[in-house]
N, CA and C atoms as an extended XYZ file, in Angstrom:
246
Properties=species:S:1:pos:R:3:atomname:S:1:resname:S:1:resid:I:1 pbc="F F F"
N         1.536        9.563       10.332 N   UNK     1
C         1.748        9.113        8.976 CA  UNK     1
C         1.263       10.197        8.021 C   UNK     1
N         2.211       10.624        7.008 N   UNK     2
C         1.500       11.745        5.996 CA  UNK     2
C         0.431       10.864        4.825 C   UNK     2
N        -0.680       11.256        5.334 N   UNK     3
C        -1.630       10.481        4.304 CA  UNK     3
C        -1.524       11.264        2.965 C   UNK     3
N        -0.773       12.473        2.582 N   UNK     4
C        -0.789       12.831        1.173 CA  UNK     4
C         0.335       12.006        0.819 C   UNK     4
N         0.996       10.961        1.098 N   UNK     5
C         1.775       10.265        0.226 CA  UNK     5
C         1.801        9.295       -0.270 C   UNK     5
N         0.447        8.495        0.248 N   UNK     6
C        -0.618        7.623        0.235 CA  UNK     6
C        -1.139        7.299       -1.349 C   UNK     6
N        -1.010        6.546       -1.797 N   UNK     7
C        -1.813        6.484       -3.039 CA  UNK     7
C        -2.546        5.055       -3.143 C   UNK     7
N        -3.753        5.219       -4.121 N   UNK     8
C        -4.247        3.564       -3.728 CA  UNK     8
C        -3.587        2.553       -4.468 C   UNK     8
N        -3.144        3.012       -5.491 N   UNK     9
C        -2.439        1.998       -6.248 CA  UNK     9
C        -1.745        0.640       -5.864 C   UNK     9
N        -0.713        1.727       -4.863 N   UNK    10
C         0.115        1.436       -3.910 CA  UNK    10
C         0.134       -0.075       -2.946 C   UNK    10
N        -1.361        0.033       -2.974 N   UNK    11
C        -2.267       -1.002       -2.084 CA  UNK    11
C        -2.515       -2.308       -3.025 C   UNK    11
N        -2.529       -3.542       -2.298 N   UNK    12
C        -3.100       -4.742       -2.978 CA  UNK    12
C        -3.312       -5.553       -1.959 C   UNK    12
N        -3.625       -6.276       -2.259 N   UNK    13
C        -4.379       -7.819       -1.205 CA  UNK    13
C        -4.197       -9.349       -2.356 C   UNK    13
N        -4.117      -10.438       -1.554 N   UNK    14
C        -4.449      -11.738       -2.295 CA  UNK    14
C        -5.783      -12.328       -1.546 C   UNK    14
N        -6.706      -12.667       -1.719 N   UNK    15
C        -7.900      -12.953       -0.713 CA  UNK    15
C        -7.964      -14.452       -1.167 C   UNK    15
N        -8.480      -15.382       -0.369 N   UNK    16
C        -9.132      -16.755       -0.850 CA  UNK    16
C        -9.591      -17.271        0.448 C   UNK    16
N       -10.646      -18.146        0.219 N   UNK    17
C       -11.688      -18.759        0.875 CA  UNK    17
C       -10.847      -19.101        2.820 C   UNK    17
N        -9.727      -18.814        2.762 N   UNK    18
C        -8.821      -19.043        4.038 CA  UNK    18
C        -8.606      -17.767        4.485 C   UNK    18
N        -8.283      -16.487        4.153 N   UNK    19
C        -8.339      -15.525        4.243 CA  UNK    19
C        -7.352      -14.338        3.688 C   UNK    19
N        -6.906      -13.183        4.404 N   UNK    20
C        -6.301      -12.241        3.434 CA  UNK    20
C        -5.058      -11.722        3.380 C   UNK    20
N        -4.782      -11.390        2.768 N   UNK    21
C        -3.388      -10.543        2.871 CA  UNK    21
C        -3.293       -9.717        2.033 C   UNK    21
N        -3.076       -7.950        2.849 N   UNK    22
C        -2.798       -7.046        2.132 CA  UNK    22
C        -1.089       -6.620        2.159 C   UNK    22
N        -1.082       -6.137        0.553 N   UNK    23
C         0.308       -5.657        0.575 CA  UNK    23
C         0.199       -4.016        0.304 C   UNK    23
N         1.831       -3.880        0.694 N   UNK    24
C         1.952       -2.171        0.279 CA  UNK    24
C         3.075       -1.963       -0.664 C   UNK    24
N         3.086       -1.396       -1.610 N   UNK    25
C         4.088       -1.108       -2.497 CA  UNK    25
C         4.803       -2.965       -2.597 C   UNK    25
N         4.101       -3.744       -2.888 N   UNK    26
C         4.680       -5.227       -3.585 CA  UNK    26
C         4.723       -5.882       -1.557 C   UNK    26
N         4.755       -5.113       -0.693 N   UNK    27
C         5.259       -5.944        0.910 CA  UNK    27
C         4.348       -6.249        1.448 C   UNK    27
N         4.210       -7.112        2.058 N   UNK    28
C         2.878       -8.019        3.318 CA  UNK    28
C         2.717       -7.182        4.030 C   UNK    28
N         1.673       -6.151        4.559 N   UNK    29
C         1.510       -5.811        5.824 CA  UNK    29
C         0.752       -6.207        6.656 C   UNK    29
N        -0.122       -7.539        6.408 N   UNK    30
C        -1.029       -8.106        7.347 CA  UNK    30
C        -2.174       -8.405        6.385 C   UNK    30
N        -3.392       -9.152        7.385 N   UNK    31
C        -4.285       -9.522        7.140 CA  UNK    31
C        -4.919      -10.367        7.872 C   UNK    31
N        -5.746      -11.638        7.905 N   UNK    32
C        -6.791      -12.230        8.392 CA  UNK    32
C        -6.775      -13.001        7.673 C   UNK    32
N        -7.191      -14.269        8.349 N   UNK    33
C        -7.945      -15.721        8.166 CA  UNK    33
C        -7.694      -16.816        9.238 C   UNK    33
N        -8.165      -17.964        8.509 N   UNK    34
C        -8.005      -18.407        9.740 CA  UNK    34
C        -6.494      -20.016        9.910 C   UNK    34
N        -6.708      -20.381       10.951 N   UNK    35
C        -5.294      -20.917       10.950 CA  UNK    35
C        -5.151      -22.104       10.264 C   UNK    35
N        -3.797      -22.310        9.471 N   UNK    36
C        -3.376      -23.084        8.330 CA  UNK    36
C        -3.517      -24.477        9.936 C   UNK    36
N        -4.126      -25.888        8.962 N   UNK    37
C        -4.125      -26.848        9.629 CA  UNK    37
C        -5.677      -27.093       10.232 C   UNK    37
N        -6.447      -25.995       10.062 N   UNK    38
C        -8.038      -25.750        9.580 CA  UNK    38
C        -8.718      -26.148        8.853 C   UNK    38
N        -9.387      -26.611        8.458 N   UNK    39
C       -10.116      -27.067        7.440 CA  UNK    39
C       -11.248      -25.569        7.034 C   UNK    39
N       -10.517      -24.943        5.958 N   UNK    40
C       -11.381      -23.969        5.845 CA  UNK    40
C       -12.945      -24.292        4.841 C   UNK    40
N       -13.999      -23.051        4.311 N   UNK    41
C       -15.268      -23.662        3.908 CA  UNK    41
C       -14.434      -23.604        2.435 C   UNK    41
N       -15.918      -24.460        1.710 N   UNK    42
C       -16.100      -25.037        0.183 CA  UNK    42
C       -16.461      -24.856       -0.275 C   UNK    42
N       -16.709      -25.405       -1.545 N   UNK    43
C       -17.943      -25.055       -2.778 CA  UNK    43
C       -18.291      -23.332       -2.811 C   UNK    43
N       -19.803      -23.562       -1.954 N   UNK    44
C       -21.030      -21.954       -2.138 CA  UNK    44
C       -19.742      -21.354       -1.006 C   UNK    44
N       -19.962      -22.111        0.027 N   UNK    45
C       -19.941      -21.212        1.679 CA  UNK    45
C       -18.118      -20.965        1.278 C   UNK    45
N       -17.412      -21.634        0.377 N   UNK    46
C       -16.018      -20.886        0.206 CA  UNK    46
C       -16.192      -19.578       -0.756 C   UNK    46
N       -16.665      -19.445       -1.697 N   UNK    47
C       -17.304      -18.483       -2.638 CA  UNK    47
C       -17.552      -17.485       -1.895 C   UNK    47
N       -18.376      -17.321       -0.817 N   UNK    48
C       -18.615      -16.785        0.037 CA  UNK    48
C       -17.811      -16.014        0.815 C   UNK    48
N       -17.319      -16.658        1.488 N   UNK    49
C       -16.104      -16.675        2.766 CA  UNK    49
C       -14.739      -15.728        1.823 C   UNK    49
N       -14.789      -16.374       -0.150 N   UNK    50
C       -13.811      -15.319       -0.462 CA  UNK    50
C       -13.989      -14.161       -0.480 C   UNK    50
N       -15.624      -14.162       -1.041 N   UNK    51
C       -15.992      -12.594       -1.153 CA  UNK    51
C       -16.279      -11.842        0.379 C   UNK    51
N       -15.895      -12.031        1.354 N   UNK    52
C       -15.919      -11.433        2.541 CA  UNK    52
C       -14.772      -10.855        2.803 C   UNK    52
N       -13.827      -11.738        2.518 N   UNK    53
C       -12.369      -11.452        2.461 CA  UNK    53
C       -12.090      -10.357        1.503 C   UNK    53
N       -12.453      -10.453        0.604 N   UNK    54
C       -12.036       -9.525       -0.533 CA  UNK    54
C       -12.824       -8.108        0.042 C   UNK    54
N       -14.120       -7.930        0.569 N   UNK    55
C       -14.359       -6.904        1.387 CA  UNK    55
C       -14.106       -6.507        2.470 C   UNK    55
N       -13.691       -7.183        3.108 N   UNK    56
C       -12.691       -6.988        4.583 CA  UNK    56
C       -11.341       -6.419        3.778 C   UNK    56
N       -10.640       -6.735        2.988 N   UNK    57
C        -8.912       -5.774        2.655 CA  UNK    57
C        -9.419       -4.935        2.349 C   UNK    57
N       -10.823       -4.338        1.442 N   UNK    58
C       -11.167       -3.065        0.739 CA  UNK    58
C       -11.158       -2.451        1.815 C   UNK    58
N       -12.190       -2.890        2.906 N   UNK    59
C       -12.651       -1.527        3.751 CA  UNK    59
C       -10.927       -1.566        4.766 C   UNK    59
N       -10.072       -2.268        5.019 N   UNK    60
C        -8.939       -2.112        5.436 CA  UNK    60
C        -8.060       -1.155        4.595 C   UNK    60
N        -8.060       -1.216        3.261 N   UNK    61
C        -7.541       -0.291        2.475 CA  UNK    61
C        -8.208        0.877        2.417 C   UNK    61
N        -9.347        1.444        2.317 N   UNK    62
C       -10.492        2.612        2.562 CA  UNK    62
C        -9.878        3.177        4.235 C   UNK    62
N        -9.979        2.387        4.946 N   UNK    63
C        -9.500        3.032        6.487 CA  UNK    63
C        -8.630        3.775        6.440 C   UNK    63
N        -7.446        2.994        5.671 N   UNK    64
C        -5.398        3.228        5.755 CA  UNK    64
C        -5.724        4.395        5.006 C   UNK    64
N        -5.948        4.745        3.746 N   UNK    65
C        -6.720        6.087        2.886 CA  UNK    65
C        -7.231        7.242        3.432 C   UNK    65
N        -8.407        6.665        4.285 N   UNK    66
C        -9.007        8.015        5.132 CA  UNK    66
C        -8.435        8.110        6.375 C   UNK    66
N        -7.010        8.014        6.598 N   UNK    67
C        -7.001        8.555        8.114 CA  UNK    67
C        -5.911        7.800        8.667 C   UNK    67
N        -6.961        6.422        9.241 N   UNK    68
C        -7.066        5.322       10.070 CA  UNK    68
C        -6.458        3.560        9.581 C   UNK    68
N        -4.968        4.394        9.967 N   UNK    69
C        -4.227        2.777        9.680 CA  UNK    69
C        -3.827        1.477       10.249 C   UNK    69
N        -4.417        2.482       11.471 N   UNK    70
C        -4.905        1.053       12.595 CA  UNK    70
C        -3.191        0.360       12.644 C   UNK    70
N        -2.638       -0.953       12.908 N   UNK    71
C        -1.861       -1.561       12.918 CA  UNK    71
C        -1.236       -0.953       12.138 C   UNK    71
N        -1.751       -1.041       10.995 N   UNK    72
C        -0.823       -0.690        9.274 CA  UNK    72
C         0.604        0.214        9.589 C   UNK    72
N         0.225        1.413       10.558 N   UNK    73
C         0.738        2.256       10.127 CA  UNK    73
C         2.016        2.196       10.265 C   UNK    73
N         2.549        1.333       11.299 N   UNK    74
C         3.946        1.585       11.487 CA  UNK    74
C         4.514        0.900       10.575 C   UNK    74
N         4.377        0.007       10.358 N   UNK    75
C         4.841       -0.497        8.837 CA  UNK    75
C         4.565       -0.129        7.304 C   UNK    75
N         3.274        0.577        7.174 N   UNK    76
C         3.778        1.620        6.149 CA  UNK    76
C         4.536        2.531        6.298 C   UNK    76
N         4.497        3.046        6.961 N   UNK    77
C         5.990        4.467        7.690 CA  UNK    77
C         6.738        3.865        7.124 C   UNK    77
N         7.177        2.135        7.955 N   UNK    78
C         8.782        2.001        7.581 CA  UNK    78
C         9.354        1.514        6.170 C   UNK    78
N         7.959        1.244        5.291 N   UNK    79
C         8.627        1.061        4.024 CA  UNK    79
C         8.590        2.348        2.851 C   UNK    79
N         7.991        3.106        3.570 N   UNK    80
C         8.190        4.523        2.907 CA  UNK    80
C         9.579        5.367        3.499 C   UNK    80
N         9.834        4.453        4.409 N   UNK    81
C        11.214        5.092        5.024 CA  UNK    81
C        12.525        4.478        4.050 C   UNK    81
N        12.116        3.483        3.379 N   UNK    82
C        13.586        2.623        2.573 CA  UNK    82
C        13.778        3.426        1.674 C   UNK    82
């Protein structure tokens, strides 16, 4: 993957107390949480659980940036390929 074509902008996420999803240029490329039909946490411990999430896509976005796109990559390739 050419990481000089990379920009962070590029990058976004939606995070909430269930978990995450990062996008690339407006597209889903994945994320984490846990499974719909779960009873995910509340109140403090959802507050919580969002702000974990919201640091779990950063350091996923920091990885894809320095290097290491792990999963990501073949699907950023292919939407830099459209």
């Amino acid at each position: 993957m050419d990481q000089t074509r990379l920009r962070r902008e590029d990058f976004s996420y939606e995070a909430n107390s269930r978990g995450y999803m990062l996008m690339y240029k407006g597209q889903s490329i994945g994320g984490a949480g846990i499974l719909s039909g779960i009873f995910g946490p509340n109140g403090k411990q959802g507050d919580k659980q969002t702000q974990d999430y919201i640091e779990y896509a950063e350091t996923d976005i920091q990885d894809i940036m320095f290097g290491n796109p792990g999963h990501y990559g073949t699907l950023i390739e292919e939407i830099n390929s459209r």
